[in-house]
N, C-alpha and C positions, 0 to 999 in steps of 0.2 A: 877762641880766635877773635871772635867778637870786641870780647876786655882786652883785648892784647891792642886791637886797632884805635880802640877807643880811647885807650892809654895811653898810646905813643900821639895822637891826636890834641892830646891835653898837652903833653910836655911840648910839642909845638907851639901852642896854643901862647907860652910862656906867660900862665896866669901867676898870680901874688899867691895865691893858692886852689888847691884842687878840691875838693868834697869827693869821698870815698862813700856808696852804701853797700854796705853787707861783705862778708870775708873776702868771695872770690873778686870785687871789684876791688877790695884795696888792696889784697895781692899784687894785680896785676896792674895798678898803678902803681906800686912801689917799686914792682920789679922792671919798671918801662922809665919811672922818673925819679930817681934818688936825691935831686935837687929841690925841686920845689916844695913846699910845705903840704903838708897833708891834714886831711881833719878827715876821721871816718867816723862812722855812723854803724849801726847796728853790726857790731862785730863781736862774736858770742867773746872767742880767747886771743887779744891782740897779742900775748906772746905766744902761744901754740901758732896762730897764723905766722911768725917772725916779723910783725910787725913792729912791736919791739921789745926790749928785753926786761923793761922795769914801767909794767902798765901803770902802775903811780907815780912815777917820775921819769914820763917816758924821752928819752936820752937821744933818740933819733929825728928824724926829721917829718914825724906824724904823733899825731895824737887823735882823740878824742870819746866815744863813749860805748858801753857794752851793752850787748841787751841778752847777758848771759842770768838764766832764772832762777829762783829754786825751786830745781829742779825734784829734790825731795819732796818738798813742800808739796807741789803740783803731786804728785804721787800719790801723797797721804789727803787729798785733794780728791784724788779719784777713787780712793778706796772709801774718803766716805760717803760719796756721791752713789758709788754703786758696791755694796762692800760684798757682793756675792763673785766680783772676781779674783779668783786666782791665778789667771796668767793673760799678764799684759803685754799688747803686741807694739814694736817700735818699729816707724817706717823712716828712713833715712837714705840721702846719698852718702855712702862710703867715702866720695871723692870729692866731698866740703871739710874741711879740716875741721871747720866749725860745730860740724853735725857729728863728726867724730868724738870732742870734747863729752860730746852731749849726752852720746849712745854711752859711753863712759860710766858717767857719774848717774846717768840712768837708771842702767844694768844692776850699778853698785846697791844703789839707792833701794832700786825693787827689790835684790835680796833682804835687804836688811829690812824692806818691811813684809817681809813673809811672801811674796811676789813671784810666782818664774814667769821667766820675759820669752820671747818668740819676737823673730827681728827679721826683717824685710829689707833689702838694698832696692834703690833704685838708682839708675843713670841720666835718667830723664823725665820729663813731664809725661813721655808716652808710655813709660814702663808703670804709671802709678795704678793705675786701671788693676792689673793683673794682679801685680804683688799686693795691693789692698785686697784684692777678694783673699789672694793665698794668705793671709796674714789675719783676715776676718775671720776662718777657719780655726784656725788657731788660736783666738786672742777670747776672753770676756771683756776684754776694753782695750781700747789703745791709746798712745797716750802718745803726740807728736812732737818735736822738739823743733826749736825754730830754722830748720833747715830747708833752702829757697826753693831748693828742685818739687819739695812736699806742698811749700804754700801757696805754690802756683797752680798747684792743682788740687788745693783745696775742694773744690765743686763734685770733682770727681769721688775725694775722698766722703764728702760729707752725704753722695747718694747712694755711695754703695755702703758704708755703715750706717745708714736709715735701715736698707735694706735687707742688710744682713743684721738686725739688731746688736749691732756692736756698736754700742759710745766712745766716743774723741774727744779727747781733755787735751786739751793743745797749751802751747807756750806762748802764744804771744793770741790777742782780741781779736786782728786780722783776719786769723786764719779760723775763730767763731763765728765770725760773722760772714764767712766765707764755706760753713758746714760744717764747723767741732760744735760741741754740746756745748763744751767751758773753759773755763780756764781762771785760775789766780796769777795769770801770767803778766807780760808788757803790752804796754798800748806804745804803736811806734810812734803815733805824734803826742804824745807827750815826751818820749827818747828825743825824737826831731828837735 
């Protein structure tokens, strides 16, 4: 509700153009102002979100940049960092399209490198607490995708995998230096 007011707040605002950061914000400027120009900023899959339909020659009335990773790569990243795991735990909101993309080519990724995965939803910043212990339980490592409900509450994650000796190989520096172990992931100000 927040992005919805903030949105319609902009298209008042009647700027030359808007700045979009992260999926659910250009969402929900798109779907508030179809006029003005858009430039977004960390959007994992700008056609998965419908932002638009040809991300290299985008045809709508937004553009701009992805901070989607390799996500394999990071994987194979974790396993040689700690190669005594065999099942990696992913913590994600279901209800970011973005993080959906992610948990995706994840899942795929960890099969194919000898991997089973154990997978945690959350709705909120206050749900992360629980579902990281139940997911610590289950996991030799976890491995985070850059989904905002999780980086927010990075601090949370990064005390209770201290504590629970489980390591966090994350996708984006942020959310290291905010309590993951590592990452070969993105730095958002150099995306910025």
């Amino acid at each position: 509700s927040n992005l919805q007011s903030m949105s319609q707040r902009l298209k008042q605002d009647k700027n030359d153009v808007n700045l979009a950061i992260a999926t659910p914000a250009a969402q929900a400027l798109m779907k508030a102002d179809k006029d003005t120009p858009m430039v977004f900023t960390a959007v994992t899959d700008p056609k998965a979100a419908g932002l638009v339909a040809n991300p290299n020659h985008p045809e709508a009335n937004a553009t701009g940049v992805t901070d989607m990773t390799d996500i394999k790569g990071q994987l194979e990243y974790l396993k040689q960092l700690f190669p005594k795991t065999k099942t990696v735990g992913l913590l994600y909101n279901a209800a970011e399209q973005n993080s959906v993309v992610q948990i995706k080519t994840a899942t795929k990724a960890a099969k194919q490198l000898g991997l089973k995965v154990a997978k945690a939803t959350v709705a909120s910043t206050n749900d992360v607490q629980s579902a990281t212990e139940t997911l610590a339980g289950k996991s030799d490592a976890m491995y985070l995708v850059t989904d905002n409900t999780v980086a927010a509450a990075m601090p949370t994650v990064g005390k209770l995998s201290l504590s629970k000796h489980v390591p966090v190989v994350c996708a984006a520096s942020t959310m290291v230096e905010d309590g993951g172990v590592a990452t070969k992931g993105i730095s958002y100000k150099e995306l910025g």
